[in-house]
C-alpha positions as protocol buffer text, in pm:
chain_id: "A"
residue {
  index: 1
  type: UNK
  ca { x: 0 y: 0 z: 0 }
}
residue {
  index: 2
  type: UNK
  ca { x: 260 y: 229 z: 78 }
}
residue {
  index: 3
  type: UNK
  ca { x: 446 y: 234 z: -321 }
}
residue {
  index: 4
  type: UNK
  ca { x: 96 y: 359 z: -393 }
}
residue {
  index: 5
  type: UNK
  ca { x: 149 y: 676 z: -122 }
}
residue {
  index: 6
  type: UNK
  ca { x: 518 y: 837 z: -275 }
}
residue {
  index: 7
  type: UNK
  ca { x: 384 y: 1186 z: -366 }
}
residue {
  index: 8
  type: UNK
  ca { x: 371 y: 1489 z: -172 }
}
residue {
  index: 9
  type: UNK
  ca { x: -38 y: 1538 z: -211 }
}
residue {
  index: 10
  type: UNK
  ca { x: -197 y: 1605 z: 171 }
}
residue {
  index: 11
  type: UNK
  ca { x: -423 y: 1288 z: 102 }
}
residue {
  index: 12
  type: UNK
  ca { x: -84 y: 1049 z: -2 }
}
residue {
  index: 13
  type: UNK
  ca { x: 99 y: 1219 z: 333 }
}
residue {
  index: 14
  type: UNK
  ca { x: -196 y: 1133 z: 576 }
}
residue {
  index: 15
  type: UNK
  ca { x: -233 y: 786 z: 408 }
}
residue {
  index: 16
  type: UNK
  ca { x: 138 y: 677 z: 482 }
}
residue {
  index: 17
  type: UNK
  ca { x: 42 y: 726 z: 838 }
}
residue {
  index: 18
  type: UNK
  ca { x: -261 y: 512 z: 834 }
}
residue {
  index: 19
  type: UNK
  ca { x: -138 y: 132 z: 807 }
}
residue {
  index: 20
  type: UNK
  ca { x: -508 y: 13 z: 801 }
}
residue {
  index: 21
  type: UNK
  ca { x: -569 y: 187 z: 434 }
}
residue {
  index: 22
  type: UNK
  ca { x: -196 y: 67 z: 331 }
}
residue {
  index: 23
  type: UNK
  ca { x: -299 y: -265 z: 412 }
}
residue {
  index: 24
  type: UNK
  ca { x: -646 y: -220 z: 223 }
}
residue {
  index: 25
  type: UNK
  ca { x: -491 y: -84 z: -67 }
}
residue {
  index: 26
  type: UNK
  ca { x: -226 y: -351 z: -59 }
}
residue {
  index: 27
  type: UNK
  ca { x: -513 y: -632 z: -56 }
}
residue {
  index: 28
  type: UNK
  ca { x: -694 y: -465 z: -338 }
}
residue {
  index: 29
  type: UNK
  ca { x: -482 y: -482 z: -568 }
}
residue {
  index: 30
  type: UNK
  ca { x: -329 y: -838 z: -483 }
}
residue {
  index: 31
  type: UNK
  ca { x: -700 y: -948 z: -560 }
}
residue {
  index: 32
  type: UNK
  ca { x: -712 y: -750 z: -860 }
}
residue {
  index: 33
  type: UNK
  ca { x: -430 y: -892 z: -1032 }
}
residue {
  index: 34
  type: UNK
  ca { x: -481 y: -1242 z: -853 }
}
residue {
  index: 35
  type: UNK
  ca { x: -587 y: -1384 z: -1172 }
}
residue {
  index: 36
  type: UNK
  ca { x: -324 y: -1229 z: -1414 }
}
residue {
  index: 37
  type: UNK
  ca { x: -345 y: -883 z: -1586 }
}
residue {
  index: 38
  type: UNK
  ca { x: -616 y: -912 z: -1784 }
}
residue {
  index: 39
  type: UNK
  ca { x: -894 y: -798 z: -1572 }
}
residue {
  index: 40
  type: UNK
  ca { x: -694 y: -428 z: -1474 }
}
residue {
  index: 41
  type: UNK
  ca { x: -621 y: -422 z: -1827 }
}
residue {
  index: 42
  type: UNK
  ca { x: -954 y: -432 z: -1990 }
}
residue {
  index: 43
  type: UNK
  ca { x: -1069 y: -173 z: -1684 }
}
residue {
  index: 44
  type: UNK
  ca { x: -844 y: 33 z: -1847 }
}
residue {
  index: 45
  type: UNK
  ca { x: -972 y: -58 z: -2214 }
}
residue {
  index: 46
  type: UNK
  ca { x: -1331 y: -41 z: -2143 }
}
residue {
  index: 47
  type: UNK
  ca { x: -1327 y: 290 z: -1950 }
}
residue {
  index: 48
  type: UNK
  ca { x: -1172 y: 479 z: -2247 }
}
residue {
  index: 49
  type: UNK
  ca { x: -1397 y: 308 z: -2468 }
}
residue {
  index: 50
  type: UNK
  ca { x: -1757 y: 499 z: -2594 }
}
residue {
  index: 51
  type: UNK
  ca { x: -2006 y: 411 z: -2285 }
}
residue {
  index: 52
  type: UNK
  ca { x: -2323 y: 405 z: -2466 }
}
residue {
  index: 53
  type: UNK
  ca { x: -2471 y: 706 z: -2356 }
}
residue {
  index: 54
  type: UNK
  ca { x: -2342 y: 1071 z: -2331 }
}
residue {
  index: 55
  type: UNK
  ca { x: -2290 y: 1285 z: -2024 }
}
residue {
  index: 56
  type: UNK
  ca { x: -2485 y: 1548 z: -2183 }
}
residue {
  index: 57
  type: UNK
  ca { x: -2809 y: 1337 z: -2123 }
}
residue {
  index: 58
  type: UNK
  ca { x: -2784 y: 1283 z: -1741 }
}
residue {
  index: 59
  type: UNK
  ca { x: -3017 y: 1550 z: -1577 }
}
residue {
  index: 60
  type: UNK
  ca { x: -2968 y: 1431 z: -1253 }
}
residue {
  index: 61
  type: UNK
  ca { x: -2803 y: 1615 z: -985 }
}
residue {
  index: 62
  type: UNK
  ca { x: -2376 y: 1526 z: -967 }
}
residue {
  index: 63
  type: UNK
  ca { x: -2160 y: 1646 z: -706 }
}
residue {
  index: 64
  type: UNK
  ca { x: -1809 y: 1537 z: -839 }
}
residue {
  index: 65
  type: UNK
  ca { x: -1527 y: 1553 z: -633 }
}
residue {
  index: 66
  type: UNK
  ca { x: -1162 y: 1554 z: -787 }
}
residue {
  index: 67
  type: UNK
  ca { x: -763 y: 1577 z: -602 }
}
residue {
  index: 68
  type: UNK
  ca { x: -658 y: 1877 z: -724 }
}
residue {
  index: 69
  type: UNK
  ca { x: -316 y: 1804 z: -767 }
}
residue {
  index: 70
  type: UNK
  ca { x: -451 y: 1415 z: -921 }
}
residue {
  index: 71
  type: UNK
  ca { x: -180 y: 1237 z: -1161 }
}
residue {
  index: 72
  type: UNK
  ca { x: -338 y: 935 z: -1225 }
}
residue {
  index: 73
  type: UNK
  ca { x: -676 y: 1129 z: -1364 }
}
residue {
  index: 74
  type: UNK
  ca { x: -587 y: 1472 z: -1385 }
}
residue {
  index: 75
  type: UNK
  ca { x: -843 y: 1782 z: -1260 }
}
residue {
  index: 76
  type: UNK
  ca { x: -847 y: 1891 z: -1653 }
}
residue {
  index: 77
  type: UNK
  ca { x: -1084 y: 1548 z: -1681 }
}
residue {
  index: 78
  type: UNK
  ca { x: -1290 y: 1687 z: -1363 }
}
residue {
  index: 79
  type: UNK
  ca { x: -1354 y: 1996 z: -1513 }
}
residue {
  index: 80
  type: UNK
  ca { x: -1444 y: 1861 z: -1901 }
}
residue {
  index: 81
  type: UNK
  ca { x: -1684 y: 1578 z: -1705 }
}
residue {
  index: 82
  type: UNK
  ca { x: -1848 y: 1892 z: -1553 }
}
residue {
  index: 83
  type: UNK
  ca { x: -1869 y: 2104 z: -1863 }
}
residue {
  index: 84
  type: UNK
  ca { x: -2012 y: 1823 z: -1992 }
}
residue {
  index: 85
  type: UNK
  ca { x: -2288 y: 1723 z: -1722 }
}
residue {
  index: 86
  type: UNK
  ca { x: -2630 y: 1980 z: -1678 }
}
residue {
  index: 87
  type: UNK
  ca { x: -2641 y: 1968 z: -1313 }
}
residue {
  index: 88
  type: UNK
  ca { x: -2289 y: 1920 z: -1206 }
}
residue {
  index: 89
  type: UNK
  ca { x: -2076 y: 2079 z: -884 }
}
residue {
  index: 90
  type: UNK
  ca { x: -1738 y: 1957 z: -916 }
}
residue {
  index: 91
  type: UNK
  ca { x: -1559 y: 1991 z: -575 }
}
residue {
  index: 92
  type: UNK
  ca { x: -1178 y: 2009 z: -610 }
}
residue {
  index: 93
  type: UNK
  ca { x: -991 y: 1881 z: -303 }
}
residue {
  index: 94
  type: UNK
  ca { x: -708 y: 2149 z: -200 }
}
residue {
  index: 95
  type: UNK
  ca { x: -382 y: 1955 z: -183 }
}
residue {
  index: 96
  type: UNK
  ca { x: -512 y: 1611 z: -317 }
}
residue {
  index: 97
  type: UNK
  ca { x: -455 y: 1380 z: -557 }
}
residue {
  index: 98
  type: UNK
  ca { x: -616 y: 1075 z: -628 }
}
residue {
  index: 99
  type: UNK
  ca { x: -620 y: 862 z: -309 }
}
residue {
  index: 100
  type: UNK
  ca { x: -851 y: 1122 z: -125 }
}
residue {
  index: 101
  type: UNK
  ca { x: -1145 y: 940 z: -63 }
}
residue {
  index: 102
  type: UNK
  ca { x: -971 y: 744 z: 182 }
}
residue {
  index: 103
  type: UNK
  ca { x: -869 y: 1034 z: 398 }
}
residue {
  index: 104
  type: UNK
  ca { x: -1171 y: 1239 z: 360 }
}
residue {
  index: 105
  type: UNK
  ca { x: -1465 y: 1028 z: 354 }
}
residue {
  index: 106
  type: UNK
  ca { x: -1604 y: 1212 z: 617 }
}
residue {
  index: 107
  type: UNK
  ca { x: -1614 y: 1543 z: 482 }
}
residue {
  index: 108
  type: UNK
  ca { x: -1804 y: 1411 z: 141 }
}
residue {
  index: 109
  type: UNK
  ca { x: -2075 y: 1214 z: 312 }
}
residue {
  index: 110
  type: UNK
  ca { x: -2100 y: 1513 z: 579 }
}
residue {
  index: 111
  type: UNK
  ca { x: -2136 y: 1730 z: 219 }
}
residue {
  index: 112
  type: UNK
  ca { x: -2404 y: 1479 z: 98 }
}
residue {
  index: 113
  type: UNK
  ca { x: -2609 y: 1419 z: 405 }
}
residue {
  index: 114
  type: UNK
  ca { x: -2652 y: 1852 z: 420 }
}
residue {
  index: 115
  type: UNK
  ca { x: -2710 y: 1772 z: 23 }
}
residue {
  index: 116
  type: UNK
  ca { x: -2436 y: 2075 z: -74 }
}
């Protein structure tokens, strides 16, 4: 879990401290690649494929939240998925990159339950 943490970002810092989410993030991806490569690597193939519909057509209500300083899916994405979406609040996470759910989880379902 910890190769995963190397950066600088607030949410990589904090996460090198926590050896519960190391060891979670460690066990994920041991069962993801369990049975060989090819499962990650179609993830990677279908999600940069066409999804069938277009982001244009959702009308629901998105709050999107995005590491600002994110290198695996950079905040450019974040902000064309929320040009993109009619009813979208993207919420950029000071500091962050792309582990930040893990370190504040708390603050986004806080943000939901209030329904920011």
């Amino acid at each position: 879990g910890s190769m995963m943490c190397q950066g600088d970002a607030a949410d990589e810092v904090e996460i090198r401290g926590i050896k519960e989410a190391q060891l979670m993030m460690g066990n994920n991806f041991k069962e993801g690649y369990r049975q060989g490569h090819v499962g990650p690597a179609l993830d990677d193939l279908i999600i940069n494929r066409p999804w069938g519909f277009r982001l244009e057509d959702i009308k629901v209500d998105v709050d999107l939240w995005w590491g600002e300083v994110d290198q695996n899916v950079p905040l450019c994405q974040g902000k064309y998925i929320e040009s993109k979406l009619t009813n979208c609040q993207l919420k950029v996470m000071d500091g962050c990159a792309h582990l930040f759910p893990l370190t504040k989880w708390r603050e986004i379902l806080e943000s939901l339950l209030r329904n920011e």
